[in-house]
N, C-alpha and C positions, 0 to 999 in steps of 0.2 A: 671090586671097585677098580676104576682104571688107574683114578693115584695111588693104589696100592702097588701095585703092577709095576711103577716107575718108582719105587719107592718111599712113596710119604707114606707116611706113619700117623695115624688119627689119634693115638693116643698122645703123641709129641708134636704138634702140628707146626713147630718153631723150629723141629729139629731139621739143620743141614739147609735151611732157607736162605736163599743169597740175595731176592730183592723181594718187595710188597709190589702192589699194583700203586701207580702213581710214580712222582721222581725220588729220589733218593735226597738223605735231609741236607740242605744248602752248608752244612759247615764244611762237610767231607771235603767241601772243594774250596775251603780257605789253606789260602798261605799258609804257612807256621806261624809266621809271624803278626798275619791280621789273627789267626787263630788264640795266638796268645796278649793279645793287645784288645781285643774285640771291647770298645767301651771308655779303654782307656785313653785316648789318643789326643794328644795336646794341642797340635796346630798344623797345618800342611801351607809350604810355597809352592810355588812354580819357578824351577829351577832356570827353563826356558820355554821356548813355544811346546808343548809338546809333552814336556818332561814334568812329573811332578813329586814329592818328598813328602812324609809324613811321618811325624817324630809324634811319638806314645811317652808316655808316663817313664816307661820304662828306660827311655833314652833308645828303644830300638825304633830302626827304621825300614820305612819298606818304600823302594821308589818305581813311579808307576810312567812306562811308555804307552801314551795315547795316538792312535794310528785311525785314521779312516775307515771305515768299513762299507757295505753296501746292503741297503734295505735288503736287497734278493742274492743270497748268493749259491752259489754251485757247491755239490759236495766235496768236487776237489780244492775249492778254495778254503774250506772249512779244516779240509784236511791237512790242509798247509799251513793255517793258520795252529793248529795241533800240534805239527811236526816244530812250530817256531817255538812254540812254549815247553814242548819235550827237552826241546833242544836248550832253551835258554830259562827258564824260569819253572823248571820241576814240575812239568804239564797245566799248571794254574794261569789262567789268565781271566777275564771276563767281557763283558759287553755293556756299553751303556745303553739310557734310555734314547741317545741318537744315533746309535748304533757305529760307536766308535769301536774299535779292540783296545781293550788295555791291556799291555802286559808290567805284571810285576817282579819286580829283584828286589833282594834283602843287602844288597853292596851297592854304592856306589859305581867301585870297579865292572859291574857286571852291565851298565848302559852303554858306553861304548861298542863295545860287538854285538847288542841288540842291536843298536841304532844301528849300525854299519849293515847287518845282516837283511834289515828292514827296509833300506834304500836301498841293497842290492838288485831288491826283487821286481820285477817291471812287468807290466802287460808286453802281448806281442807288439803293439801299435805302440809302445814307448813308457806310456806312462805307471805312475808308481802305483803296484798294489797295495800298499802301505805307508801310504804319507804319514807324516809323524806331526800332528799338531792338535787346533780345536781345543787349546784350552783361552782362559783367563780374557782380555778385553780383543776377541777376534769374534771370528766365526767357525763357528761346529759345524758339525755332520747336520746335512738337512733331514728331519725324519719325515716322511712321507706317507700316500698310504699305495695302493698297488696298484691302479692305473689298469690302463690296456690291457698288460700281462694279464691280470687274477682278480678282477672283478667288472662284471654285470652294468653301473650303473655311470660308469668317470665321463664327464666332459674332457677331461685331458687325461695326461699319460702321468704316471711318478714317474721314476726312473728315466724316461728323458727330460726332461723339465731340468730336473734334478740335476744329472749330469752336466747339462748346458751350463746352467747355473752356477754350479760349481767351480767349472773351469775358468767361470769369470773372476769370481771370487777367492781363488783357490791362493792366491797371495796371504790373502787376510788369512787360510783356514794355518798358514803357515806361521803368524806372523800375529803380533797383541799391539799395534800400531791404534785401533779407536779407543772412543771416549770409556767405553763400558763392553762386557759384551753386546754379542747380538745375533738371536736367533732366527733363522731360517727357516720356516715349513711350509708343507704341500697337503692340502686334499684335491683327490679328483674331482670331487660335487661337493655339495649343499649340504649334505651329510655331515660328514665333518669326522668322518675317523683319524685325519691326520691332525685334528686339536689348531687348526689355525686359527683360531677364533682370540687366541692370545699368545700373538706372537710378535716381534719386532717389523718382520716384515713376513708378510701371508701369500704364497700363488694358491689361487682357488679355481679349482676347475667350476663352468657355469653353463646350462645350458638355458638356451633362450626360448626353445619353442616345445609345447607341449607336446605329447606320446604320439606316434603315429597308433590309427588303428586296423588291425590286422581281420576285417570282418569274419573274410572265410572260417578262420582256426581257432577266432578267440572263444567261441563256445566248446570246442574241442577240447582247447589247450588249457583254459583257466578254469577257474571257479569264480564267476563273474560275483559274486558279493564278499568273496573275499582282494577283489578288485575294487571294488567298490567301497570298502573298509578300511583299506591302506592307504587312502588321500585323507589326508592332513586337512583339508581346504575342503571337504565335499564341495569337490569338482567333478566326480565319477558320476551317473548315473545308468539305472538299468532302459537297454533301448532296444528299438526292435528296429532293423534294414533289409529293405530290398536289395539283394545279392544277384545279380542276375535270373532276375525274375522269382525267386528264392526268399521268403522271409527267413531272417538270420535273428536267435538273439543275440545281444551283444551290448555294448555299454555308448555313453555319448561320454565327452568331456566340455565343459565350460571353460574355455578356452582362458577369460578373463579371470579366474579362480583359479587358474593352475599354476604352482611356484617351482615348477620343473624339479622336484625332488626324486623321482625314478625311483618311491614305493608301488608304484602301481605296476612297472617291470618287474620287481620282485617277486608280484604275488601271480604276477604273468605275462607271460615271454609275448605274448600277441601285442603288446602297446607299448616297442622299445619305443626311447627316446631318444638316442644317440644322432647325430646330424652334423655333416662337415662344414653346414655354413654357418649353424645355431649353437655350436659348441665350441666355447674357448673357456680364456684363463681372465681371473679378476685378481688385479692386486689390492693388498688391504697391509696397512702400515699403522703401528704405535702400541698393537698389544704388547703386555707382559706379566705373568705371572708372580713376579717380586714385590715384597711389601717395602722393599728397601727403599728410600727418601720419600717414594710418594704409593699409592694404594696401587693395587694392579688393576692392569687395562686393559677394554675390551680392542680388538683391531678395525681400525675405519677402514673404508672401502675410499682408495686413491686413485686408481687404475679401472674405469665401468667395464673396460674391455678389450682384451687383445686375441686378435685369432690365432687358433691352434696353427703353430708352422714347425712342424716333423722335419728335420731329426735334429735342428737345433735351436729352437724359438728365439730369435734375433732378437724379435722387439721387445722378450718379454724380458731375455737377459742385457737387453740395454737400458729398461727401467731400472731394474734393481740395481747395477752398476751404478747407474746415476744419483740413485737414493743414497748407497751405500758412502759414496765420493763424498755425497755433500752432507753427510751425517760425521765422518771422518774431520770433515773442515770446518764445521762449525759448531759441533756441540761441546759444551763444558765436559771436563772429566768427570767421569762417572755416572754422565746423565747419559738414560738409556734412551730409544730413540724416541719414544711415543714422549718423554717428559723435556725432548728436545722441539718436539714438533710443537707441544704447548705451552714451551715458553718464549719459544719465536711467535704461536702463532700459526696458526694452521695456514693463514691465507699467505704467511711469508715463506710458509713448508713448499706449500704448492710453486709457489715461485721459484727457490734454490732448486728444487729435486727438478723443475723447467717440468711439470705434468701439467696437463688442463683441466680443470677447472667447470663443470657444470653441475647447473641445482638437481641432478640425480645425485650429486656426493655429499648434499645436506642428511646430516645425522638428525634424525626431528627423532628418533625411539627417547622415551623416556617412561619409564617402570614406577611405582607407585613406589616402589622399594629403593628404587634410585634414591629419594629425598627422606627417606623413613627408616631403613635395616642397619643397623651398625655390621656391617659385613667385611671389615678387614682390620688390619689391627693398628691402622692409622687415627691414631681416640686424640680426640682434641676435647679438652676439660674448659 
């Protein structure tokens, strides 16, 4: 046997074993101090933008620096981020679900020279690798999904959008100045892996016009009923073309049934979709996933459409500036944006945020279950 060779042993098959297949168990990489508090933990503030405390049972405490991150990052960024936690917090750190860095200290004393260490660090073009903020009544890290970079189907890019965006707002990620928080996210398309569907405010990549078709290669390249299976809308059908004198099989599309969702790319590369004058961004405003004051909400569509403009979307980081501005100045504390827009009024939303206004942005969806499901824990007796 060859693992005998390398020394395993079949009669101890446990013995001298350093890992299993899969990850290793999530305590390993607790603090001490969440390690011995895990359950017990009485209440956390926010010390300031940025910084946060959290006092246990025990009266111990563990205080956490939240710092920027980026959906995509480089090995040597990761590895630095490594060296900051080796260096300051006994290698332990983590990442949230917007992919912030947290780092933890068990002292007080011990945030100062993180904090210092972490503004030190700058991109070549200036700015900071590790902003320090994104907590309590601002804005976080935008989570995204992968855009241009690393996948197949986006009307728009993550990662620039994002960026853009960011920079606009990048006061607030510093700073707890609004009513409540307020989160930020991005999907490329209609899909929806980056979860905008309930958010405060939504960029949604959108494409307008259906699949090109690739006659020559698509019997080559696909599996035409596995094309024909992946539309949502049977919109596909199997078709036969003249190709330069050449019958081809190959598929039609029903142009009027097609909701540009880029399954039919997936299951084959002969009918992208992608297109520079049919591909932009949609904004969508008032989701939230919080059962707190009122029930969570789905995000309207506010914005039908702004074209893709590479490498910094002017018009798209001028809406949400303008959103942001006028949710800052006129919502009650604590009211989050979607429960700000419904008690002004949606038609008085569209006025403040200065957007336009047409009956493509009438919500008429309404679900059998909408009027019927007890589905949140807003119970009225």
């Amino acid at each position: 046997m060859a693992f005998v060779s390398s020394g395993y042993n079949p009669d101890k098959p446990m013995e001298n074993r350093i890992s299993d297949i899969g990850p290793r168990k999530f305590d390993e990489f607790y603090p001490e101090v969440i390690k011995n508090n895990k359950g017990k933990w009485l209440y956390h503030e926010i010390l300031e933008p940025g910084i946060l405390v959290h006092v246990a049972e025990s009266g111990d405490k563990i205080y956490t620096v939240r710092c920027g991150g980026a959906r995509l990052m480089s090995t040597s960024l990761i590895e630095e981020i490594c060296d900051i936690a080796d260096k300051h917090c006994d290698g332990k750190l983590r990442f949230t679900t917007r992919n912030n860095i947290e780092f933890m200290v068990d002292s007080e004393d011990k945030i100062a020279p993180l904090k210092q260490d972490l503004q030190s660090r700058k991109f070549a073009g200036g700015s900071f690798k590790f902003p320090i903020g994104g907590t309590g009544a601002g804005i976080t890290n935008i989570v995204h999904t992968q855009g241009w970079i690393h996948c197949h189907t986006p009307a728009t890019d993550g990662s620039g959008p994002v960026k853009a965006t960011m920079d606009v707002l990048f006061d607030d990620f510093q700073d707890m100045r609004l009513p409540a928080h307020l989160r930020v996210s991005l999907a490329c398309c209609l899909n929806m892996c980056g979860a905008v569907h309930c958010s405060d405010i939504a960029i949604l990549g959108y494409h307008r016009k259906p699949p090109l078709l690739d006659h020559e290669y698509l019997d080559k390249m696909c599996e035409i009923p596995l094309a024909i299976a992946a539309c949502p809308t049977a919109a596909i059908k199997p078709a036969k073309v003249d190709f330069k004198g050449t019958e081809l099989k190959s598929v039609a599309v029903n142009n009027s049934r097609c909701m540009f969702c880029g399954n039919c790319y997936t299951m084959c590369p002969s009918m992208p979709l992608a297109d520079k004058e049919g591909d932009g961004i949609v904004i969508m405003a008032g989701g939230k996933v919080s059962n707190r004051i009122s029930a969570p909400k789905f995000s309207k569509v506010v914005v039908a459409f702004i074209p893709n403009e590479p490498p910094r979307w002017p018009q798209t980081t001028t809406v949400i500036k303008n959103m942001v501005e006028a949710y800052a100045k006129n919502a009650n504390k604590y009211e989050r944006f979607g429960e700000w827009a419904e008690r002004i009024g949606w038609e008085r939303f569209f006025d403040i945020c200065e957007l336009e206004f047409t009956h493509h942005l009438i919500d008429d969806f309404r679900d059998p279950a909408y009027y019927t499901w007890r589905q949140t824990t807003q119970f009225k007796f």
